[in-house]
C-alpha positions in Angstrom: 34.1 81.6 158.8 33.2 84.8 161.1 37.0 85.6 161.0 37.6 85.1 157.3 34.2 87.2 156.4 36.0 89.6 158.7 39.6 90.2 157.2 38.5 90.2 153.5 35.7 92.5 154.5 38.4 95.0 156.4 40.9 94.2 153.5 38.2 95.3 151.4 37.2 98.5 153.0 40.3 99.2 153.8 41.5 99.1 149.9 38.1 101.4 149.2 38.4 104.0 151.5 42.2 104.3 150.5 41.5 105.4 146.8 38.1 107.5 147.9 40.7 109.7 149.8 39.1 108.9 153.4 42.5 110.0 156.0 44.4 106.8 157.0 44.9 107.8 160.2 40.5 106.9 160.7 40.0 104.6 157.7 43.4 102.0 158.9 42.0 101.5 162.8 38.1 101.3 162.0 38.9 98.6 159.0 41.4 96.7 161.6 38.8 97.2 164.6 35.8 95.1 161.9 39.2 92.8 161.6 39.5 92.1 165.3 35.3 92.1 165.9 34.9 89.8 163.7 37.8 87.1 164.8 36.9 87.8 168.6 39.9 89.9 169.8 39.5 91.5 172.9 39.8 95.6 172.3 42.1 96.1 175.2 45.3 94.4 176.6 43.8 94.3 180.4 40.9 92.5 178.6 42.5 89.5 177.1 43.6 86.4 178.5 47.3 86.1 178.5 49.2 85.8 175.9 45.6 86.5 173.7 45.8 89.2 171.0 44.1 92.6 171.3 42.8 94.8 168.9 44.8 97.7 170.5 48.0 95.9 171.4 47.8 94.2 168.1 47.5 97.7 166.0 50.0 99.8 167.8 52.6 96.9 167.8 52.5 97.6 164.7 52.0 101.3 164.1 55.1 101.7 166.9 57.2 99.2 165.2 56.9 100.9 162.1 57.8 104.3 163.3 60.2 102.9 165.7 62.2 101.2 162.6 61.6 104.4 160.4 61.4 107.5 161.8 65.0 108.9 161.0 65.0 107.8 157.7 61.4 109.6 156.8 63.0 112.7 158.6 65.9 112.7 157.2 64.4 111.7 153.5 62.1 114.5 153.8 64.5 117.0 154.3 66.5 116.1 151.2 64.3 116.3 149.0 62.9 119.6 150.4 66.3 120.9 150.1 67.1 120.0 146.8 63.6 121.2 145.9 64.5 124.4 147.9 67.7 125.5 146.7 67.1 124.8 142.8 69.2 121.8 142.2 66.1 119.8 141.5 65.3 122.4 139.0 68.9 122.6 137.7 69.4 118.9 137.0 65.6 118.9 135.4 66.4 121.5 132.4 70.0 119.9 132.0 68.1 116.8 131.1 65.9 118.0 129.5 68.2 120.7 127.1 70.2 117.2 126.4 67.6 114.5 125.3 64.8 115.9 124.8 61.1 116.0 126.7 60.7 112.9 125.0 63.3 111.1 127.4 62.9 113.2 130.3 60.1 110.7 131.9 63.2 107.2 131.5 65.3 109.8 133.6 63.2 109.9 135.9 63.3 105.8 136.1 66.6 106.0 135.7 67.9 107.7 138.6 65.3 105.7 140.5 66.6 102.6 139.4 70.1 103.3 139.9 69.5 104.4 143.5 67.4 101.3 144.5 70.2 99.1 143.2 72.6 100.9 145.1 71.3 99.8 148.2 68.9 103.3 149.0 65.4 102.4 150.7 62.2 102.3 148.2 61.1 105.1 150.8 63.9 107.6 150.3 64.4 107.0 147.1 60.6 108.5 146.6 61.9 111.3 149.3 64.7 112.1 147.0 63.7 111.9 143.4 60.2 113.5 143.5 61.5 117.4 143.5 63.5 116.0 140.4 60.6 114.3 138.7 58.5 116.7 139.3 60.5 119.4 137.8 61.1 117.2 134.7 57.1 117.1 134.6 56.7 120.2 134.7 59.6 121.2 131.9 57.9 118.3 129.7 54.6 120.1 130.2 53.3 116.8 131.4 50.4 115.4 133.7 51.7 115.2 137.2 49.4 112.3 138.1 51.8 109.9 136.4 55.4 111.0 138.7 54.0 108.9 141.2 53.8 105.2 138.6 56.9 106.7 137.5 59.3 106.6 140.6 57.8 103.2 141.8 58.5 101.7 138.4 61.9 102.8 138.7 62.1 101.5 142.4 60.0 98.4 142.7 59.9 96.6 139.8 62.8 95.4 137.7 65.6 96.6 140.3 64.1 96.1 143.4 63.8 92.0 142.8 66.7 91.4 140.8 69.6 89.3 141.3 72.2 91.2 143.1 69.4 93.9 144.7 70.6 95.2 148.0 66.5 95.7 148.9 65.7 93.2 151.5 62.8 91.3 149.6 66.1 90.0 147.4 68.0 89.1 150.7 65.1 87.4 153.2 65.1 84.1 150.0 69.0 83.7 151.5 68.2 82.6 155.3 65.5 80.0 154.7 67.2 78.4 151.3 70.7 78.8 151.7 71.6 81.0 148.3 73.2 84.0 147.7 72.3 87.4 146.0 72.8 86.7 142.6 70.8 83.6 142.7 68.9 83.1 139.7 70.9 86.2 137.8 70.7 84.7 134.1 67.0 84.2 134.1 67.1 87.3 136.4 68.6 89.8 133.7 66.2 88.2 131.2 63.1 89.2 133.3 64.4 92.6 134.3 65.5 93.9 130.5 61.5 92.4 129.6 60.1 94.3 132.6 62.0 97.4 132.0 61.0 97.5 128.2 57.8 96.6 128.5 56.8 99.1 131.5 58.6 101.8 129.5 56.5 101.2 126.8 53.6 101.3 128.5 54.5 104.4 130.6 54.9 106.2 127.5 51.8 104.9 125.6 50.0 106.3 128.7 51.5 109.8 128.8 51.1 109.8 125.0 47.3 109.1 126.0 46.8 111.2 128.0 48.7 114.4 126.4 46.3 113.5 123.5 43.2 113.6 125.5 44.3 117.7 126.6 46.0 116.7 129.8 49.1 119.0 130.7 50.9 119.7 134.0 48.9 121.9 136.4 51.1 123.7 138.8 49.8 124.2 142.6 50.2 126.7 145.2 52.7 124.4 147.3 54.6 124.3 144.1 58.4 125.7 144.1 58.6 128.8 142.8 60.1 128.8 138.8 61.2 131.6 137.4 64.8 133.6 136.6 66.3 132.9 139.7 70.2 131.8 139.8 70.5 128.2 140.1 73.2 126.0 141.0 75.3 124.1 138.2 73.7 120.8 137.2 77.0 119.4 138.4 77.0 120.2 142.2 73.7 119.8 141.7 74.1 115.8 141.6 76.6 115.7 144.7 74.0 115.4 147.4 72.5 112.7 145.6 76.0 111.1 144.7 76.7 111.2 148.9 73.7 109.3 149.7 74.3 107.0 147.1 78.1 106.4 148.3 77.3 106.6 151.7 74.9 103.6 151.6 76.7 101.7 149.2 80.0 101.9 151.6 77.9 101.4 154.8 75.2 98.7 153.8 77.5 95.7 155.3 78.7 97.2 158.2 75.5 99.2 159.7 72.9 97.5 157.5 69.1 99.5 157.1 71.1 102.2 159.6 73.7 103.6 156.9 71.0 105.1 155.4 70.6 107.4 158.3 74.3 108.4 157.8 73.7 108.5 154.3 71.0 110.7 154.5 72.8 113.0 156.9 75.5 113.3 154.4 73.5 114.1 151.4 71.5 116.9 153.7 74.8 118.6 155.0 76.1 118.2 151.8 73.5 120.0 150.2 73.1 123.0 152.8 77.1 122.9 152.7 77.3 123.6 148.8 73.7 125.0 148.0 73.3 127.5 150.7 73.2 130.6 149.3 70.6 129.1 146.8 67.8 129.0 149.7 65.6 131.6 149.8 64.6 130.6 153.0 66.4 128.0 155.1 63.9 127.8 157.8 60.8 127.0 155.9 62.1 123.5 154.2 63.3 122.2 157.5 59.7 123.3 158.9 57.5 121.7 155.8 60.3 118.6 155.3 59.9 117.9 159.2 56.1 118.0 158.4 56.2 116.0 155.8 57.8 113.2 157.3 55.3 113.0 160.5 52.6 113.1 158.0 54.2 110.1 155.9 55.4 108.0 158.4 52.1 108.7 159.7 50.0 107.5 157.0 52.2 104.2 156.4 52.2 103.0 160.0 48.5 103.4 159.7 48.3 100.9 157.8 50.7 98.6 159.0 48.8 98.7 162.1 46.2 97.4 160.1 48.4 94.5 158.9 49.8 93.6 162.7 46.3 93.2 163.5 45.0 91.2 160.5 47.8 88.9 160.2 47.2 87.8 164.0 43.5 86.9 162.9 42.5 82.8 162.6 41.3 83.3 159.0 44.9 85.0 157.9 46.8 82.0 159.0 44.2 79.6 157.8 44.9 81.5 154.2 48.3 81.1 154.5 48.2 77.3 154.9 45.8 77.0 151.7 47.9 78.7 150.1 51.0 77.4 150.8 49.8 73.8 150.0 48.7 74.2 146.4 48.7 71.8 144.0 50.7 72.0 141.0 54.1 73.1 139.6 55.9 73.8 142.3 57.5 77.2 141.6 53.9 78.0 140.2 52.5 77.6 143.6 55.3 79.4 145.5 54.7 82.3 143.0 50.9 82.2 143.9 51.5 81.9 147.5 54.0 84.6 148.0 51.9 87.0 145.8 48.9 86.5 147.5 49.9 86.7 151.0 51.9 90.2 150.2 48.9 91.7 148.8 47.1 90.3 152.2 49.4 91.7 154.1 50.3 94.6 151.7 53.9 94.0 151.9 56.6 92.3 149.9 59.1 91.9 152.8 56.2 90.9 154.7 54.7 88.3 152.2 57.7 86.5 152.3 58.9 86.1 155.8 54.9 84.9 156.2 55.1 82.2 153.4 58.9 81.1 153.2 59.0 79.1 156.4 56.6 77.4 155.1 57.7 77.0 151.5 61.2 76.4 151.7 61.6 72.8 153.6 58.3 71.5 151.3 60.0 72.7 148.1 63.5 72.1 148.6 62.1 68.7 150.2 60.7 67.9 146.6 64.0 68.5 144.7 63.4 72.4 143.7 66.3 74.3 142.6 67.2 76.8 145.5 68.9 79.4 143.2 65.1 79.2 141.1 63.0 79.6 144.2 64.9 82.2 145.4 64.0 84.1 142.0 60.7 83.1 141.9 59.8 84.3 145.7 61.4 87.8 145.3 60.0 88.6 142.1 56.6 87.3 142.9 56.6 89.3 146.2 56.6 92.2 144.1 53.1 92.0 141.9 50.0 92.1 144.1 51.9 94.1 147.7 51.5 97.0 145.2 48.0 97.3 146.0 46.3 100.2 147.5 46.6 99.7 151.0 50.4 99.1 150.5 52.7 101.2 152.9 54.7 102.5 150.1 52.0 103.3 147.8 50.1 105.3 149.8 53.1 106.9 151.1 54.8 107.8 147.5 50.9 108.7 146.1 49.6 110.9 149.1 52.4 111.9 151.3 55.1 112.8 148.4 53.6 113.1 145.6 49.7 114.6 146.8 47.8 113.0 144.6 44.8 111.5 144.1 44.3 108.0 144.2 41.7 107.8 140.9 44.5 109.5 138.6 47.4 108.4 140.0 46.5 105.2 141.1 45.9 103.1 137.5 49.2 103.7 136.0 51.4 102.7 139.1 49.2 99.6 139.3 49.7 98.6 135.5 53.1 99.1 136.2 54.2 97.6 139.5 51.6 95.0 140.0 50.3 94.1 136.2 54.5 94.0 134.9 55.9 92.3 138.2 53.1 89.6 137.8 54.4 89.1 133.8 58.0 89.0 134.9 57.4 86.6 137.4 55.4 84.2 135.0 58.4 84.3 132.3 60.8 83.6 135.1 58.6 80.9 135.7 58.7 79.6 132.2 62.7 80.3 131.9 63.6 78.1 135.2 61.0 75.6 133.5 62.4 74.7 130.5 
């Protein structure tokens, strides 16, 4: 009881000092320390018996594994979008949009190119990295409120692409090693739930800008801002190329070097942008400085927290969750839904939520006669609802690291639309695999 009082208590706090805008870096280790007190870790590795979890050994396992995995890909993400912040091609592509279809459209772009890139095999991560200097300049041609690029580019990214039949994102490709499918599993009831997600969180993106322009909100430029102005930029066309490398790269990599060929993706699109775009920069050296910057302080703030999760999930009451969970009664795809779902948002991960509950799920369903191809569905989509909440990696990375907002204004929209949508989609896919 001790240890379950514990990890809500630290999930909790955890969740609360994230949108007061305490830095991750103190709130993630404190919360996971009340995690560990509470279900009788020892704080050091010399301290435990063997083969015992610590609270140390248990955190930075999973603060170093995080960095370990990620590290060149932040970097390397960083720098992109810095550089095509930097030399004007975010800007250029922005008013081409915008001269073409209007302010009213320029927001769907935004989700567009988001959307496209997540299905063509970029990371949810760089994606964020490389569409925010575009987004924002879009915001700031639309005259718009800036808190909402942040529920913008993770609606394009984790929501009706990043869970759909034929997704290269890995919460569509873990389903495959513990019940046999493919892919495309599912992809009729699939493309059903991802046109109904994509209208229905378009509407609702644009009733809240609509909102909010109403209620006197505008874009409010900052100091840290790129400078707009007269100066030359480069033609919307080459403009697109650094993107279109990354975009190719991974696409023509992803089976051979896997999560890797977007380090040589990356690479491309940032020597393709300094190749082509050079004489754009006014100054080389200070994007390399502030993109370098920005990715320790990213990285930084997402292995935080997954420290945080390496030490929760290790705690008596996580895996005493998982097994009430895993064994409700009911429907059976209703109570895969509701167990993947929940242990994400425990474990603030969608990747994560799965690989917890799937060993678990898959011989008990598939045992009972459930349809492989509908599980499959079912668990990927439903991994993408409640991991959306505060503590998640990616949130706080796209909110506070990219994007430098505030969790109170940014916050409400991106959770309407990647945990309040994801959750609808998943209960029609439900339905459709029912009937």
């Amino acid at each position: 009881m001790l240890s379950l009082i514990g990890l809500l208590a630290g999930l909790g706090l955890l969740i609360y000092l994230t949108m007061r805008g305490v830095e991750l870096l103190i709130a993630a280790p404190l919360c996971a320390l009340l995690v560990a007190l509470a279900s009788g870790f020892e704080l050091f590795p010399q301290l435990a018996a063997p083969g015992a979890p610590s609270f140390t050994g248990a955190y930075m396992a999973g603060f170093a594994g995080f960095v370990t995995s990620w590290f060149f890909m932040f970097l390397l993400g960083s720098l992109f979008g810095k550089f095509m912040e930097a030399s004007g091609a975010a800007e250029s592509v922005a008013r081409w949009i915008v001269s073409h279809v209007g302010t009213a459209k320029a927001v769907l772009a935004v989700v567009a190119a988001c959307a496209v890139l997540t299905y063509g095999g970029v990371s949810l991560f760089v994606v964020a990295f490389s569409v925010y200097p575009m987004a924002l300049s879009l915001f700031r041609a639309a005259d718009l409120p800036r808190r909402f690029v942040p529920g913008t580019i993770a609606f394009g990214s984790v929501t009706f692409t990043m869970t759909s039949a034929g997704s290269p994102e890995i919460q569509n490709w873990i389903p495959i090693q513990f019940l046999g499918t493919s892919p495309w599993a599912g992809w009729q009831v699939s493309l059903v739930v991802a046109l109904a997600m994509m209208v229905l969180g378009s509407m609702w993106l644009r009733f809240m800008l609509r909102r909010a322009v109403a209620a006197g909100e505008r874009f409010e430029g900052r100091a840290e801002d790129p400078v707009v102005g007269n100066r030359e930029l480069p033609h919307p066309a080459t403009s697109l190329l650094p993107l279109a490398m990354v975009l190719g790269l991974s696409f023509a990599l992803h089976d051979v070097l896997k999560e890797s060929a977007l380090i040589v993706a990356l690479a491309g699109g940032v020597l393709t942008s300094l190749a082509i775009h050079r004489r754009f920069f006014a100054d080389f050296h200070e994007p390399v400085a502030a993109g370098a910057l920005g990715a320790l302080v990213a990285i930084a703030n997402t292995a935080a927290v997954v420290g945080f999760g390496g030490v929760a999930r290790l705690a008596p009451a996580f895996q005493q969750a998982v097994d009430f969970i895993t064994h409700l009664p009911g429907p059976p795809l209703v109570g895969a839904a509701i167990a993947v779902t929940v242990i994400a948002g425990l474990a603030g991960s969608a990747s994560g939520g799965q690989a917890i509950a799937l060993p678990i799920l898959a011989p008990h369903y598939l045992g009972l006669g459930v349809a492989p191809d509908a599980m499959h569905r079912v668990v990927a989509l439903s991994s993408g609802a409640l991991d959306s909440l505060p503590h998640n990696g990616y949130v706080v990375t796209t909110i506070r690291a990219i994007c430098r907002e505030k969790y109170a204004g940014a916050y409400p929209a991106m959770a309407a639309l990647t945990v309040i949508v994801p959750a609808l989609g998943t209960a029609l896919a439900v339905l459709l695999f029912s009937l």
